[in-house]
C-alpha positions in Angstrom: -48.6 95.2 -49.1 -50.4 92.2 -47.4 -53.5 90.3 -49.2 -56.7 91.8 -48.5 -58.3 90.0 -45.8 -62.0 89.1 -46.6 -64.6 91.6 -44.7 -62.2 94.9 -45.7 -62.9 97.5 -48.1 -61.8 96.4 -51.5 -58.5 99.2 -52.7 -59.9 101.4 -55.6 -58.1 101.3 -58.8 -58.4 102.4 -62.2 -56.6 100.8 -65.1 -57.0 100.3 -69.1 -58.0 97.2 -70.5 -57.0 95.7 -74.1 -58.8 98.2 -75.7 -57.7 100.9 -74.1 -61.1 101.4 -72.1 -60.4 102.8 -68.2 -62.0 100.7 -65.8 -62.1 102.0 -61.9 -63.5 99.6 -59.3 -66.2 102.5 -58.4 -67.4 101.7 -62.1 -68.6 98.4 -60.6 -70.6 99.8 -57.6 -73.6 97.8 -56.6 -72.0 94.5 -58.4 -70.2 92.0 -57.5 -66.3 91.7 -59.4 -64.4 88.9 -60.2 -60.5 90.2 -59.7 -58.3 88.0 -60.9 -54.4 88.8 -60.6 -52.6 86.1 -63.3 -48.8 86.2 -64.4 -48.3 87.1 -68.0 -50.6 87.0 -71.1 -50.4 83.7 -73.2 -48.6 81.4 -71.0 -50.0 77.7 -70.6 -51.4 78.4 -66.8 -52.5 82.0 -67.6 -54.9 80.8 -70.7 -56.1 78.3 -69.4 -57.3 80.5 -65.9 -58.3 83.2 -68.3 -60.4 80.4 -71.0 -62.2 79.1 -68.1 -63.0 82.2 -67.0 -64.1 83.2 -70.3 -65.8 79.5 -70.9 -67.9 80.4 -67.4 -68.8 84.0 -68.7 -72.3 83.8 -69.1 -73.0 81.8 -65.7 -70.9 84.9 -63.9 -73.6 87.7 -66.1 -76.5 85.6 -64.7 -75.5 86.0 -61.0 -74.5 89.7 -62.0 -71.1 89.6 -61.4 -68.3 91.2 -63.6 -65.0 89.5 -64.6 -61.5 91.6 -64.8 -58.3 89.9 -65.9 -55.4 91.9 -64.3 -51.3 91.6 -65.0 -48.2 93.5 -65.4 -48.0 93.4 -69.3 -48.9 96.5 -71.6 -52.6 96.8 -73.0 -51.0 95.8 -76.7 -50.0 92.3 -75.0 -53.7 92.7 -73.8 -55.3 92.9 -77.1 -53.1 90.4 -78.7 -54.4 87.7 -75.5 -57.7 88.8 -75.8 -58.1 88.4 -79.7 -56.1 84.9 -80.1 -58.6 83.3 -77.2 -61.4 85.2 -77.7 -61.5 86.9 -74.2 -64.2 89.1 -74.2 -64.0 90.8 -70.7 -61.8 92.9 -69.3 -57.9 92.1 -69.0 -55.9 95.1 -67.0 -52.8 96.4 -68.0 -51.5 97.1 -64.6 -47.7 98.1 -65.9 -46.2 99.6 -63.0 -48.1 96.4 -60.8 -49.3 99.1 -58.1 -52.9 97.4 -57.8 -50.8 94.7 -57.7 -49.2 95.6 -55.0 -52.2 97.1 -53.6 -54.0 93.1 -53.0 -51.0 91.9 -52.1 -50.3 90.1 -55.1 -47.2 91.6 -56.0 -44.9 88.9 -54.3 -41.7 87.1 -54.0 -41.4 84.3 -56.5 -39.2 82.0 -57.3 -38.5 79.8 -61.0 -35.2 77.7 -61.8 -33.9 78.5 -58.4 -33.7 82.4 -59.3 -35.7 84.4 -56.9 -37.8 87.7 -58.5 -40.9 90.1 -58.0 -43.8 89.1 -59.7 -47.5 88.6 -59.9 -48.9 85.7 -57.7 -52.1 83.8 -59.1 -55.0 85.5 -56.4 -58.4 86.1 -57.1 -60.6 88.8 -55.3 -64.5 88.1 -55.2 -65.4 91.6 -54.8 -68.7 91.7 -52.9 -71.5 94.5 -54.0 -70.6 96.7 -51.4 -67.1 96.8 -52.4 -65.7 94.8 -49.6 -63.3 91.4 -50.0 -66.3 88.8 -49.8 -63.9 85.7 -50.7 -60.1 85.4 -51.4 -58.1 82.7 -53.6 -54.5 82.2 -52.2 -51.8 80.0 -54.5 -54.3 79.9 -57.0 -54.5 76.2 -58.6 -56.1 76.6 -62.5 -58.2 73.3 -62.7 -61.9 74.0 -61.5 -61.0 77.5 -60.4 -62.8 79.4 -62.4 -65.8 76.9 -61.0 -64.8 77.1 -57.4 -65.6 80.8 -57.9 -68.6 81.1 -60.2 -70.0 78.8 -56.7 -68.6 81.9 -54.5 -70.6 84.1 -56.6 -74.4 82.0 -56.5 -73.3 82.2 -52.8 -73.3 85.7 -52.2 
């Protein structure tokens, strides 16, 4: 599927975070979301994304907006993330990678000159209405979390 261009209706999804809590995007109505698709739990680029995030909580609660974690691993790889950094939003287990697939971040990647299927680093700012309000291609870690939490005072 391709990325969702800003301006279209954000895809609904529902998916279990580290505590094995559902969370659907209708949950969120009326609020902006912070959807950020990242690679694998406890990798070097992937805590540091996620640590920022977390570091920038409180700014993101004052403009109102929720944070979600989402990648392919289970909910136990989840908790284990969550509890060794101190994460204390949401990380989504999406196993099978259909929301994934559904923002397009489910793409073709390649490491060591071996090509695979596999989460690409995009973030969704969600807008209130549940639209795409801004979208992070190729995501590079340093000052992203930032760069966003600016996207949110924006809106």
């Amino acid at each position: 599927m391709p990325l969702i261009e800003p301006g279209h209706k954000a895809p609904a999804f529902s998916l279990n975070d580290q505590h094995g809590k559902t969370h659907r995007l209708a949950d969120y109505a009326g609020t902006p979301v912070v959807l950020y698709f990242y690679p694998k739990d406890d990798t070097p680029g992937c805590t540091a994304e996620s640590c920022a995030f977390r570091d920038n909580l409180p700014k993101f609660k004052a403009g109102k907006a929720a944070v979600l974690g989402v990648s392919i691993l289970d909910e136990q790889s989840k908790a284990a993330f969550a509890e060794k950094y101190d994460l204390t939003f949401p990380l989504l287990a999406d196993k099978d990678h259909a929301v994934a697939e559904a923002y397009g971040a489910w793409q073709e990647r390649s490491m060591y000159g071996r090509t695979f299927m596999g989460v690409a680093r995009t973030t969704y700012l969600i807008g209130a209405d549940g639209k795409v309000a801004r979208r992070w291609d190729k995501v590079k870690v340093d000052g992203h979390a930032e760069e966003v939490l600016e996207a949110v005072r924006a809106l």
